[in-house]
C-alpha positions in Angstrom: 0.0 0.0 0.0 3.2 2.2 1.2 4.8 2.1 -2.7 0.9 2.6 -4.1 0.2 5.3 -2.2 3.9 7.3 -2.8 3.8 6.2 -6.6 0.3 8.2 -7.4 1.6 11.8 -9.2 -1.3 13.6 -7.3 0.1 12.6 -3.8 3.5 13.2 -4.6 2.9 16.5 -6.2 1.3 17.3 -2.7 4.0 16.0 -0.4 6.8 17.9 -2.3 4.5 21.1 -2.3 4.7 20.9 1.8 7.9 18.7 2.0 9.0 21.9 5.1 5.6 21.1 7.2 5.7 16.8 7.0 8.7 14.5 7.4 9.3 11.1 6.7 7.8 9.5 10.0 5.0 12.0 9.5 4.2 10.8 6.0 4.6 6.9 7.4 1.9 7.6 9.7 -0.5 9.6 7.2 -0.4 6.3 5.2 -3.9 5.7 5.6 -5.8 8.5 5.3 -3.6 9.1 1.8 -4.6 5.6 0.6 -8.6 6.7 1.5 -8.1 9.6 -0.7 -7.2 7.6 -3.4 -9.9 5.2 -2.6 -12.3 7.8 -2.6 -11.0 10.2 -6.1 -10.9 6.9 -8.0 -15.0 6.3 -7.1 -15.8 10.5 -7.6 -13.8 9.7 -11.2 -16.5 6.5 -12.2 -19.6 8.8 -11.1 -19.9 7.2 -7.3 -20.6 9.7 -5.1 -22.6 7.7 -2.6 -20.0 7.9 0.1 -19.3 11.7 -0.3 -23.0 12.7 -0.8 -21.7 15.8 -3.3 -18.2 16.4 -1.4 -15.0 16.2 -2.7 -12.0 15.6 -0.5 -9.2 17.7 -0.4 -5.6 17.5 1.6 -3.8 19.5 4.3 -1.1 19.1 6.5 -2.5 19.4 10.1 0.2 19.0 12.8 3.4 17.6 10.7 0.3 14.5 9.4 -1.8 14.4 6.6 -5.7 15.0 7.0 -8.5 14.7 4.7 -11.0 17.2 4.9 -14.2 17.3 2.5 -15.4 20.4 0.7 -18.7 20.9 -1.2 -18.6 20.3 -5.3 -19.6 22.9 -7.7 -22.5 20.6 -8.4 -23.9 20.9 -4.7 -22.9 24.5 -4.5 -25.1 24.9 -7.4 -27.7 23.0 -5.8 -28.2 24.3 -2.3 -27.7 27.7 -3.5 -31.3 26.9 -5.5 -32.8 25.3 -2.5 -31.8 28.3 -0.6 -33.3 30.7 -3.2 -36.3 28.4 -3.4 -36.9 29.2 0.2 -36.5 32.5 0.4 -39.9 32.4 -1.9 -43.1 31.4 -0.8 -46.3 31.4 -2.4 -49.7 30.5 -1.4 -51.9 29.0 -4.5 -49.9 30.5 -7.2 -48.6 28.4 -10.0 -45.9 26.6 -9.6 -44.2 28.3 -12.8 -44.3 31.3 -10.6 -41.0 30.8 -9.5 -39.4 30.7 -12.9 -40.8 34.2 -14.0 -38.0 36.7 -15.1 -38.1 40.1 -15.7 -36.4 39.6 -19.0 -39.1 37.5 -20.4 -41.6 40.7 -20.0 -42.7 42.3 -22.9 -42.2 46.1 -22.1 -44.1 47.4 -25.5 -47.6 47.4 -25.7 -50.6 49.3 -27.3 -51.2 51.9 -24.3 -47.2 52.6 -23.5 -47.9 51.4 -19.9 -46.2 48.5 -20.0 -42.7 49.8 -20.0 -44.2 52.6 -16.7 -45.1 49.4 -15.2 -41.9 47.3 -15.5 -39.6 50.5 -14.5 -41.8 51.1 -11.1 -41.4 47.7 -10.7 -37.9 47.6 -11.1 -37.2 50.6 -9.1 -39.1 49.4 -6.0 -36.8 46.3 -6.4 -33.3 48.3 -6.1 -34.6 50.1 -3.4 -35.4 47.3 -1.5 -32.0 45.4 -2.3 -29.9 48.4 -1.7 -31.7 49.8 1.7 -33.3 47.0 3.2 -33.4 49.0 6.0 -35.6 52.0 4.7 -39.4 51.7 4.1 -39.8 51.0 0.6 -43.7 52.0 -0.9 -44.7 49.5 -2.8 -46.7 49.2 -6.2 -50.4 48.7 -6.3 -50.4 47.7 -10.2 -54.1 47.3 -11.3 -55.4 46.5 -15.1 -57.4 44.3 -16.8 -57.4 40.5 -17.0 -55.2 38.8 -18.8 -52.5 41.4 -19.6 -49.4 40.1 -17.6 -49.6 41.7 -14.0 -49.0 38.9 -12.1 -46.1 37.9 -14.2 -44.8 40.7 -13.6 -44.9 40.6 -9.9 -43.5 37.1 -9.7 -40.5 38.5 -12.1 -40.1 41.2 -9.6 -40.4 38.1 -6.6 -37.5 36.4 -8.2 -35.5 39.1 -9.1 -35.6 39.5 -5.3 -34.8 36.9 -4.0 -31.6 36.6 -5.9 -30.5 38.7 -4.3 -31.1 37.0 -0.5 -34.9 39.1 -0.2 -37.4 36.6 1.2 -40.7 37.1 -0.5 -43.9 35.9 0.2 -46.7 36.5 -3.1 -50.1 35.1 -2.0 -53.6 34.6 -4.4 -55.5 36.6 -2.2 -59.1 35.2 -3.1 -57.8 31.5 -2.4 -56.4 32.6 0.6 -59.7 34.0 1.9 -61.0 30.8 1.1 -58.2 28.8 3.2 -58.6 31.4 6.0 -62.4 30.9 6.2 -61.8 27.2 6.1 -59.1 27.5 9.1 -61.6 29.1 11.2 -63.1 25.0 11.9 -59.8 24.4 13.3 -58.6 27.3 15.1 -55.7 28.2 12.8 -56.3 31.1 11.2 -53.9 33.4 13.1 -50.9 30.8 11.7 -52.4 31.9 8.3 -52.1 35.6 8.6 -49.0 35.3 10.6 -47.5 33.6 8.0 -48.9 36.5 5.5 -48.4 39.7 7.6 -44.6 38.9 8.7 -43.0 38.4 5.3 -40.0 40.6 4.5 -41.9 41.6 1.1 -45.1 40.7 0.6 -47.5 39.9 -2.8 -51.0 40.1 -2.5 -52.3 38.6 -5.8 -55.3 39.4 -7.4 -57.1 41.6 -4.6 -61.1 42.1 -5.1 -61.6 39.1 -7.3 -63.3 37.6 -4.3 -66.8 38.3 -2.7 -65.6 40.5 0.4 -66.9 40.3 3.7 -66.5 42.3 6.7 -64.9 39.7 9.1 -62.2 39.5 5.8 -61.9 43.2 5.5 -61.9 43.9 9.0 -60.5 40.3 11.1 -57.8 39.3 8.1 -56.9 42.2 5.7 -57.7 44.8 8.2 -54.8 42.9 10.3 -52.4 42.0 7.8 -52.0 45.3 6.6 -52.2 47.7 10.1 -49.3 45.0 10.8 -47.3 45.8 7.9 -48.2 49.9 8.2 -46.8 50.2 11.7 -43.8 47.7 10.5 -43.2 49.9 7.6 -43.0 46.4 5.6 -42.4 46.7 1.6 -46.1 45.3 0.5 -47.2 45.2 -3.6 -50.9 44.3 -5.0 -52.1 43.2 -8.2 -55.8 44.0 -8.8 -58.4 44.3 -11.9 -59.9 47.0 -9.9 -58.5 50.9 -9.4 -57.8 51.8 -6.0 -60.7 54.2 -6.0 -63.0 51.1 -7.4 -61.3 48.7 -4.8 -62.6 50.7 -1.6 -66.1 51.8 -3.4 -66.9 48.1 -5.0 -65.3 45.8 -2.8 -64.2 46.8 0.6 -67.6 49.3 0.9 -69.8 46.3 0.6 -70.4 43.7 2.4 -71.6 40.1 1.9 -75.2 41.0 2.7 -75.0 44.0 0.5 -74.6 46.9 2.8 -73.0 50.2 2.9 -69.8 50.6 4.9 -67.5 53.6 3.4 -65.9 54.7 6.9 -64.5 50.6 7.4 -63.7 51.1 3.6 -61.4 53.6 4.1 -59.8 52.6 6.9 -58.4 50.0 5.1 -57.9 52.0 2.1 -55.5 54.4 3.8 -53.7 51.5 5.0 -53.2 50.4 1.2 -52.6 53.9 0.2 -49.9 54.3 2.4 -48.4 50.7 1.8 -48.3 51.3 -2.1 -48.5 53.7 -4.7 -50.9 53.0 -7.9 -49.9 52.0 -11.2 -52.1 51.6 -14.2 -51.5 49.0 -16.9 -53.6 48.8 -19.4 -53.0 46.4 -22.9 -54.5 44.3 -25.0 -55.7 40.4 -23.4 -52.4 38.3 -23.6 -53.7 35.1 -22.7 -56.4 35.2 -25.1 -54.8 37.1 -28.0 -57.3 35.5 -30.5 -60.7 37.0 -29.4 -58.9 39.8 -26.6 -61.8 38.5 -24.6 -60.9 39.1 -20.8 -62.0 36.7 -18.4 -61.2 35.9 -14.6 -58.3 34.0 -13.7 -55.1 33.9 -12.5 -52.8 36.4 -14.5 -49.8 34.2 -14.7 -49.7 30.7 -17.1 -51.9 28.0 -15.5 -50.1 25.4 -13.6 -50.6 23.7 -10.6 -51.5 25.1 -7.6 -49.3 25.4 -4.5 -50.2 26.4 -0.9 -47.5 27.7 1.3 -43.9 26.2 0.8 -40.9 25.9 3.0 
């Protein structure tokens, strides 16, 4: 094993390179652990990494011996980097192709010219965020009609984000009335609008495509955003409805049909001072053919996912 081990180019190239840090009786001793290494390069070389799990080994002297020590591959870098940036995202029943949106892939020309006033808001709430994390950031209240790319655009912005280490949490708001309603059986819907209220940078999806309520308005949006007001939290919504339409249409009326402008407003000033609106109005992209707008989801269909970890 002694003339194997000293006869491999690799381990000699290594033992001349620290020949003033290992001697003789030292190198006698490191015998071993220098025959693992082999052991162990010659399965990484035929694709074996069971024993190393995505580690490579590596030699030092430690101590006049030689020591094995085992550092991550580019591979598994790679990898936990994008499990890392996978968790810094959450979404509640968003596609799953939500997290594969960039910025890049936005079209920024359109018929009305909003598209690229969109996109530059967009981005500019971005950089602020990334460079002073620190310093309330208002967000964008972008609201248009169905179909023309909103929530892509958001969920660009998301992963732009958290590329750069923001945790972001974008959230269908009309399903997630519907999981908070259905919570209230079990007692948990405070983990629900924890989970919503605390994010670093939050998404709400879609607001006023639901049938509001007052216990919603009041009990769970009401919360989430007086929370993220007195917080100062960076928060964004995407919406078919103007803000002015939002408090009149949705948040003024409740499920049995009546008048409630003062609550309305509450909540509105909340949103007003959370994010700033933007218009974006263009032609139906996801139904080019007829430019017929109907409700759904803004972004590609997919499958839906609730909150992910």
């Amino acid at each position: 094993m002694l003339r194997e081990v000293l006869g491999d180019p690799e381990i000699q190239a290594f033992l001349a390179q620290h020949q003033d840090e290992i001697d003789e009786d030292g190198i006698a001793k490191s015998v071993s652990r220098l025959y693992e290494y082999l052991q162990v390069k010659a399965k990484l070389k035929q694709g074996d990494e069971r024993q190393t799990g995505g580690y490579t080994p590596n030699l030092r002297i430690s101590n006049h011996m030689v020591e094995i020590y085992y550092a991550p591959t580019a591979y598994l870098r790679a990898k936990q980097a994008a499990r890392k940036k996978d968790q810094r995202f959450k979404v509640f029943n968003m596609p799953k192709n939500t997290k594969q949106a960039n910025l890049d892939d936005f079209a920024i020309s359109g018929q009305h010219g909003q598209r690229l006033e969109a996109y530059t808001a967009v981005l500019e709430f971005a950089s602020q965020v990334i460079e002073n994390p620190q310093v309330f950031t208002k967000g964008i209240y972008l609201q248009g009609s169905f179909g023309i790319g909103k929530t892509f655009l958001m969920a660009g912005m998301a992963n732009y984000l958290v590329e750069q280490g923001v945790q972001v949490t974008m959230v269908n708001y009309p399903s997630f009335v519907v999981d908070v309603k259905n919570a209230l059986s079990d007692n948990t819907t405070s983990l629900y609008i924890n989970k919503v209220k605390n994010a670093q940078v939050l998404v709400l999806d879609d607001i006023g495509a639901d049938q509001s309520s007052s216990w919603v308005r009041d009990e769970v949006l009401g919360v989430i955003l007086q929370y993220r007001m007195q917080e100062q939290l960076p928060t964004c919504f995407t919406s078919n409805l103007s803000m002015q339409q939002l408090q009149e249409e949705y948040l003024a009326v409740n499920n049995r049909g009546e008048k409630e402008p003062l609550k309305a407003r509450r909540i509105m000033e909340r949103v007003r001072f959370l994010a700033r609106e933007i218009t974006m109005e263009d032609q139906n992209w996801r139904n080019p053919e007829t430019n017929v707008s109907y409700e759904e989801p803004d972004y590609p269909q997919g499958p839906l996912t609730g909150f992910e970890y």
